[in-house]
C-alpha positions in Angstrom: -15.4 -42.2 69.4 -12.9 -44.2 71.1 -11.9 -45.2 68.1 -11.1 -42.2 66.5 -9.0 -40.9 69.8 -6.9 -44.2 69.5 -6.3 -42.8 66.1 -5.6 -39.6 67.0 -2.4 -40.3 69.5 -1.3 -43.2 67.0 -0.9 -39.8 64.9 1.2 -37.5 67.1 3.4 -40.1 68.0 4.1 -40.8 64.3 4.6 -37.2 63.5 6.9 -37.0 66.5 9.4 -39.8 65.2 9.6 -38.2 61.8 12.7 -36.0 61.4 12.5 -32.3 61.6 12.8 -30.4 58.5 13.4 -26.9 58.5 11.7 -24.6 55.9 13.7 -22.7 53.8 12.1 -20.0 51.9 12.6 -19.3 48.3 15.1 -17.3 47.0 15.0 -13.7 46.3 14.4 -12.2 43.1 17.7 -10.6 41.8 17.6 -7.1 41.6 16.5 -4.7 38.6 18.7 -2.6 37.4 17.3 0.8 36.9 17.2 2.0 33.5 16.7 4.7 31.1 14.5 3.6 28.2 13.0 4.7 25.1 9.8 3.8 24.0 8.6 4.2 20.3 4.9 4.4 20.2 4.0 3.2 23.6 6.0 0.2 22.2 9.1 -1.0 23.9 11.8 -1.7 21.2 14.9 -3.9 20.5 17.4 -4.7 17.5 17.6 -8.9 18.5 15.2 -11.0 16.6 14.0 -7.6 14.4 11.9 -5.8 17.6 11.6 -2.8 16.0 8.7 -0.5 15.7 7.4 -1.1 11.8 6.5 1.8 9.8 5.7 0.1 6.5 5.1 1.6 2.7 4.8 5.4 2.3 4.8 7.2 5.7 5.9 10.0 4.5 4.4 13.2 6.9 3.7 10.7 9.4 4.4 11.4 13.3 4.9 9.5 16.0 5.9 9.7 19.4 8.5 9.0 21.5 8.6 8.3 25.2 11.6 8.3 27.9 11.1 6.6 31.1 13.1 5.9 33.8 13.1 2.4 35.8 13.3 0.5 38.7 15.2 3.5 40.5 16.0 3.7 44.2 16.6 7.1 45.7 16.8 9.0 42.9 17.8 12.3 43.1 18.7 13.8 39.6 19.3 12.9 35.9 19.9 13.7 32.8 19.9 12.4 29.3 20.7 12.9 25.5 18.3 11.5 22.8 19.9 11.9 19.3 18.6 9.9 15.7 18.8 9.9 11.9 18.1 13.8 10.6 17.8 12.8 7.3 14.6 11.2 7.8 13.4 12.2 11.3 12.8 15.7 12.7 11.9 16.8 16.1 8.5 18.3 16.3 7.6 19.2 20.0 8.6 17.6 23.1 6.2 17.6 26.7 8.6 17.4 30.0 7.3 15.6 32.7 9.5 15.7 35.8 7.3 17.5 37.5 5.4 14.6 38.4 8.3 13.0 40.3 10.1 16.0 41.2 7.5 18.5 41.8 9.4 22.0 42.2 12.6 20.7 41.0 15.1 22.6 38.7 15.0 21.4 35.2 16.7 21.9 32.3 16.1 21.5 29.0 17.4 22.7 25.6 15.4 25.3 24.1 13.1 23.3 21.4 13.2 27.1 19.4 17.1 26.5 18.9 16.7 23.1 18.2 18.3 22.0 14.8 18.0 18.7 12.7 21.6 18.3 13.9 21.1 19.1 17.4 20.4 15.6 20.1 17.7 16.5 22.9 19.0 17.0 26.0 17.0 17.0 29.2 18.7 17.4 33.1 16.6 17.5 36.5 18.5 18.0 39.6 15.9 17.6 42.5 18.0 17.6 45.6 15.4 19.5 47.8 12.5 17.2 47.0 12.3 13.5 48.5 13.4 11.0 46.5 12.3 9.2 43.9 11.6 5.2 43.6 10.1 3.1 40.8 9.6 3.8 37.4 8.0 6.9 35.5 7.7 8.6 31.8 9.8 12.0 31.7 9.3 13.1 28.7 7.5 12.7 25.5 8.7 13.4 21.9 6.9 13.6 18.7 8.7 13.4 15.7 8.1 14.0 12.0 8.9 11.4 9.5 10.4 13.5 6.5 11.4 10.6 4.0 10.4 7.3 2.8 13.0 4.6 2.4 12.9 3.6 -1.7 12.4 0.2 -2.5 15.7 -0.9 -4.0 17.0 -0.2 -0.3 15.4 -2.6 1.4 14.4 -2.5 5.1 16.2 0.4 7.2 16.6 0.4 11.0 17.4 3.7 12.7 18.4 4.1 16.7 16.7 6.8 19.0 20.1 6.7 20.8 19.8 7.6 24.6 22.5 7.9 27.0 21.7 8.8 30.4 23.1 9.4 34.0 21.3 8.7 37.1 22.5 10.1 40.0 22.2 9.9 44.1 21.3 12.4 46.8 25.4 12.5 47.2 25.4 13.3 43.2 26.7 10.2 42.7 26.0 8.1 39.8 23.5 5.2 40.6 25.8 2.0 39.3 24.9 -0.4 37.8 22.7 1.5 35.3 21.1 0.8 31.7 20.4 2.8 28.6 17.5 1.2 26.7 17.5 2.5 22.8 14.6 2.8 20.8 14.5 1.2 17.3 12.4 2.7 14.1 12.6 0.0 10.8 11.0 2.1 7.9 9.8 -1.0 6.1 9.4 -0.1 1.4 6.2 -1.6 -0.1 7.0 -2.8 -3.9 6.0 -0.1 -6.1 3.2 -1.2 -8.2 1.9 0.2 -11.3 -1.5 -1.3 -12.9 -4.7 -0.6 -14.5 -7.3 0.2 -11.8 -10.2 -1.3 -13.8 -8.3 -5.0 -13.1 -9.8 -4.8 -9.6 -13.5 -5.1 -11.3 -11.5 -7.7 -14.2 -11.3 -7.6 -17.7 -13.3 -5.2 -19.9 -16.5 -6.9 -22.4 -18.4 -4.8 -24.7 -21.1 -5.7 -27.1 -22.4 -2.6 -28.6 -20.8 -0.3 -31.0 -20.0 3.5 -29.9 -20.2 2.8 -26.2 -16.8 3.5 -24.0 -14.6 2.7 -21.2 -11.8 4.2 -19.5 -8.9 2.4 -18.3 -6.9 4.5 -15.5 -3.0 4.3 -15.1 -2.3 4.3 -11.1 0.7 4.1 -9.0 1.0 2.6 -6.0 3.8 2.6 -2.9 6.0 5.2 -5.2 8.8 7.2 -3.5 9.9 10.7 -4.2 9.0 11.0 -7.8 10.0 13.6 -9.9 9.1 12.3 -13.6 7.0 9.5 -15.4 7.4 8.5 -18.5 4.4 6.0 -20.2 3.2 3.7 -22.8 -0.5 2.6 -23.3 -0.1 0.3 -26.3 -3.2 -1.5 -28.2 -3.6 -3.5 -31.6 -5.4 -1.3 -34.1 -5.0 -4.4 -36.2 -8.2 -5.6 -34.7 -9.8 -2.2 -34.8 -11.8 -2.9 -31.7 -11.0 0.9 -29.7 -10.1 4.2 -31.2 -9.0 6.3 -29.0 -10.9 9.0 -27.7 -10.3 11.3 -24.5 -7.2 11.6 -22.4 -7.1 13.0 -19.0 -4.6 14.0 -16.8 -5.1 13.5 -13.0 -3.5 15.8 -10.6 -3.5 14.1 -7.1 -0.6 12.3 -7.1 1.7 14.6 -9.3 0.0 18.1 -9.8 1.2 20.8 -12.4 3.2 22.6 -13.3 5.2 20.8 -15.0 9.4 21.4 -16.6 8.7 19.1 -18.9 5.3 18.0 -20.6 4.6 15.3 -23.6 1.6 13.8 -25.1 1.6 12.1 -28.0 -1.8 10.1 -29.7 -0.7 7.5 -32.0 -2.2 4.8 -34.1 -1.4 2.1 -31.5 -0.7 4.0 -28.3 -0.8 6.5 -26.4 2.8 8.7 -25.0 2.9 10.9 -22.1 6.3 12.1 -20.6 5.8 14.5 -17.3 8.2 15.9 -15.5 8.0 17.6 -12.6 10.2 20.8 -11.7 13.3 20.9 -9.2 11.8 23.7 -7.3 9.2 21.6 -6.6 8.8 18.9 -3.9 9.3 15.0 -4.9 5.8 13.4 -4.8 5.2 10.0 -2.1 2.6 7.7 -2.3 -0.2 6.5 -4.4 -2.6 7.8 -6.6 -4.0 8.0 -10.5 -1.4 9.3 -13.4 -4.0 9.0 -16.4 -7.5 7.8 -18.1 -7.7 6.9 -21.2 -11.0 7.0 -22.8 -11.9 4.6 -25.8 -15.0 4.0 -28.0 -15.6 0.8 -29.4 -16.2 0.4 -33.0 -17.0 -2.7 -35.2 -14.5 -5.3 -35.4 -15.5 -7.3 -38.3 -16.6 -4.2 -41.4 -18.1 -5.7 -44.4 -17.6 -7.8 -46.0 -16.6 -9.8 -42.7 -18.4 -11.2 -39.9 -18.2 -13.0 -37.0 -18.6 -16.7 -37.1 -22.0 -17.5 -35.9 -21.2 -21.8 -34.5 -24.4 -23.9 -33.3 -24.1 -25.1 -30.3 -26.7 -27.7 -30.1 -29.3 -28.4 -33.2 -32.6 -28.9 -30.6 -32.7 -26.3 -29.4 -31.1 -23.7 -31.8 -28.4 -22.6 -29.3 -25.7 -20.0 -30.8 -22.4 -18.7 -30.3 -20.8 -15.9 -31.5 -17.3 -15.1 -32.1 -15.6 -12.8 -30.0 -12.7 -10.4 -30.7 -10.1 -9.5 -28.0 -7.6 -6.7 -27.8 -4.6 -6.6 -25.2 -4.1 -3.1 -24.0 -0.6 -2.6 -22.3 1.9 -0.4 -20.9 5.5 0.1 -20.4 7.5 3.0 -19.2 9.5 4.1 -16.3 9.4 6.2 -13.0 12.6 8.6 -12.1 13.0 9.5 -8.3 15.5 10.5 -5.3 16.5 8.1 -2.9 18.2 9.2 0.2 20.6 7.5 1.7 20.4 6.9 5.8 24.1 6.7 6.2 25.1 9.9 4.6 21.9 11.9 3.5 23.6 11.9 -0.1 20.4 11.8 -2.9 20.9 9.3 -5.3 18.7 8.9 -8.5 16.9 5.8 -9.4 14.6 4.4 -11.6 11.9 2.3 -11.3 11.0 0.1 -14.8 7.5 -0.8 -15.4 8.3 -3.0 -17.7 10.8 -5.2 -15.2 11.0 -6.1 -12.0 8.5 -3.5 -10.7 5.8 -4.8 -13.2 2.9 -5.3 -11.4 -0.3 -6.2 -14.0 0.7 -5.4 -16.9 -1.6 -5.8 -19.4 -5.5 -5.4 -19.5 -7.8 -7.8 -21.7 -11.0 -5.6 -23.7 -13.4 -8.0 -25.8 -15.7 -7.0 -28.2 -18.4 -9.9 -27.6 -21.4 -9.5 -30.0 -24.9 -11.0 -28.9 -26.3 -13.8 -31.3 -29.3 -12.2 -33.4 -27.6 -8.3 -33.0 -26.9 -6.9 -36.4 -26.3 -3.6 -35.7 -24.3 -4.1 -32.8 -26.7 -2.2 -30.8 -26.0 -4.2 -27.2 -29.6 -6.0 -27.5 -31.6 -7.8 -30.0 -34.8 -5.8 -31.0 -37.3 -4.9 -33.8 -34.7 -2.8 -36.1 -32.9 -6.4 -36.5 -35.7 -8.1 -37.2 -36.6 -5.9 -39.9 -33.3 -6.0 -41.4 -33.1 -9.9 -41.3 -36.7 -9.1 -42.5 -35.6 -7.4 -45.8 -32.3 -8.9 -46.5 -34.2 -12.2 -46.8 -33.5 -14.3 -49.8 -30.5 -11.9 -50.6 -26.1 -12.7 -49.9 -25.8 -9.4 -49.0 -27.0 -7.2 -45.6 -26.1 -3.2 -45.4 -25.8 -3.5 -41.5 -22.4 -5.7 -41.8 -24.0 -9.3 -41.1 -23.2 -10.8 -44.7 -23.4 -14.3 -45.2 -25.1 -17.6 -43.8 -25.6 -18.4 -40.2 -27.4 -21.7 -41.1 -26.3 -25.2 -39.4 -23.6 -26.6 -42.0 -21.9 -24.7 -44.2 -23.0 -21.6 -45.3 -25.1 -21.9 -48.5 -24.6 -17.6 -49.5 -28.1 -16.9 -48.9 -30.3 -15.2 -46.0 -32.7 -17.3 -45.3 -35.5 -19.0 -43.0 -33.0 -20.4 -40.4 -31.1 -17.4 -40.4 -34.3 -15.2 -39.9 -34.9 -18.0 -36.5 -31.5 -16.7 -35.1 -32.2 -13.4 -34.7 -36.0 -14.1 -34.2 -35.2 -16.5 -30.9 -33.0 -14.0 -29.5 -35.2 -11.5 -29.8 -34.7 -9.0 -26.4 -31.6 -10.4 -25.6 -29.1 -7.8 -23.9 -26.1 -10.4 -22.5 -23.1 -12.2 -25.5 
């Protein structure tokens, strides 16, 4: 214990030999400017490094809101402020004032919203000089506006400016200096146009029996202000694997009636030319133009065949020879672009078959199962019994002519031949 109290004074007289040093706070945090600001989507905004509030592809119809606040104010006694933006692509659809929360029974003054027009700015005034003032920060108003047009691709990225400018005044009515106005910032953001074959979602199309169908559906995605389309659907009918057989017209993207109307079914495609009147509205967004319905038929009628190739001796493993049909299209989209300087319309035209392409082309086999004569999908008792009778013959009425023997083919149906269809029996897959 002595110890400790020896240790003690040693201590205090150390601490009292050591200089004095005074404390000195830390500095003060510099003052906020008060502000009036816009914020897009209960997002604040800037133009540096691209802060703008996205609205990307087709937003056509869309609203969205857009909030004025004021901030970091001392004795505030009274405002007022002007919002104004691009009319050509934004309209004002209500607005919700709410001074009354900071200035509860104050004067306030705002522009009639039923003589608002697309050209007019918003303008919003509170003079509160009977109330207590005001400090800190607090929204005064929400806007919602109405997105009228789409930017088109071609035009890349637009940025538009909710432009606010403001005055905030003292109980003396004198302006509160220094003071900011914060803009708001909108980027209406094109997607690519694309236009594709739905069914490539779900890959290629594969058929093995004769008669059955398919549909392939011509969609358009990310597509601004249309007014006509004008298609091809092109296929080989040298390989006489499809004949075409039902066209439909879908109506949710561009509904009838139609100025101009074309459809033409030829050997090897398919024409359709719509156009839609200029009465009507331009059509935005995405959505089916046209099925096409095709049956499959035989590609190889006798005298041909498909060439039958054995895979391995042991264990009588066959192969059949497929046939493959590329089904494409080509054409073009017309539209109205606006422009966000001037509002003028300009035409444009998207080509399908350049940089726009998206998918062009869509891949149909016709692959036959080994042991199906007929072409039936599945190998079953009516092929047996025709292996059954053509046997010892060259010739078969269902279309299978020749020898599917290992080596070269001797001409004549026989027991080997009879083993190909008879070890496939039930089969149902190429």
């Amino acid at each position: 214990m002595k110890k400790l109290f020896v240790f003690a004074i040693a201590l205090v007289l150390l601490m009292s030999a050591l200089p004095v040093m005074a404390y000195t706070p830390p500095p003060p945090p510099p003052p906020t400017i008060p502000e009036c600001a816009v914020k897009i989507n209960d997002t604040w905004t800037w133009n540096e490094n691209r802060g703008w509030y996205n609205f990307t592809g087709v937003k056509y119809c869309t609203d969205f809101t857009v909030d004025v606040w004021i901030l970091d104010v001392v004795n505030l006694f009274g405002y007022s402020f002007n919002l104004t933006w691009n009319t050509y692509f934004f309209s004002l659809k209500s607005y919700t004032v709410l001074t009354t929360e900071i200035f509860p029974g104050s004067e306030i003054i705002v522009k009639p919203f039923a003589n608002y027009t697309k050209t007019m700015p918003y303008e919003q005034a509170v003079a509160a000089y009977d109330s207590l003032p005001f400090n800190g920060s607090a929204k005064v108003a929400t806007l919602t506006f109405h997105i009228d047009n789409d930017i088109c691709y071609d035009q890349g990225v637009a940025v538009f400016v909710f432009d606010i400018e403001c005055e905030l005044v003292n109980q003396c009515s004198a302006p509160i200096t220094p003071h900011e106005c914060e803009d708001g910032y909108v980027a209406l953001v094109p997607l690519e146009p694309t236009i594709c074959f739905a069914e490539l979602a779900q890959g290629n199309i594969t058929k093995s029996k004769v008669g059955d169908t398919f549909t392939l559906t011509v969609q358009i995605g990310n597509a601004v202000r249309i007014k006509s389309i004008e298609l091809w659907v092109k296929f080989d009918p040298d390989q006489q694997s499809t004949t075409l057989q039902d066209i439909v017209i879908y109506q949710d993207l561009y509904p009838s009636p139609y100025e101009v109307f074309e459809l033409v079914k030829g050997a090897d495609y398919v024409y359709l030319k719509i156009v839609r009147p200029c009465v009507k509205d331009s059509m935005n967004g995405s959505g089916r133009v046209v099925g096409i319905t095709f049956k499959t038929v035989n590609p190889w009628p006798a005298p041909d065949f498909p060439v039958y190739t054995l895979n391995n001796v042991t264990t009588h493993v066959w192969t059949v020879e497929n046939c493959t049909n590329e089904i494409s299209k080509d054409g073009s989209i017309d539209g109205l672009c606006i422009c966000p300087q001037s509002g003028q319309i300009c035409p444009y035209v998207y080509d399908i078959d350049g940089p726009y392409v998206n998918n062009t082309s869509i891949w149909y086999t016709f692959a036959p199962i080994p042991g199906d004569l007929d072409y039936s999908g599945h190998v079953d008792e009516v092929d047996l019994a025709n292996i059954a009778k053509a046997y010892g013959s060259s010739y078969a009425p269902w279309d299978f002519t020749g020898d599917v023997t290992p080596g070269t083919p001797d001409g004549v149906i026989d027991i080997y031949d009879v083993v190909v269809v008879a070890k496939n029996y039930c089969r149902r897959v190429p």
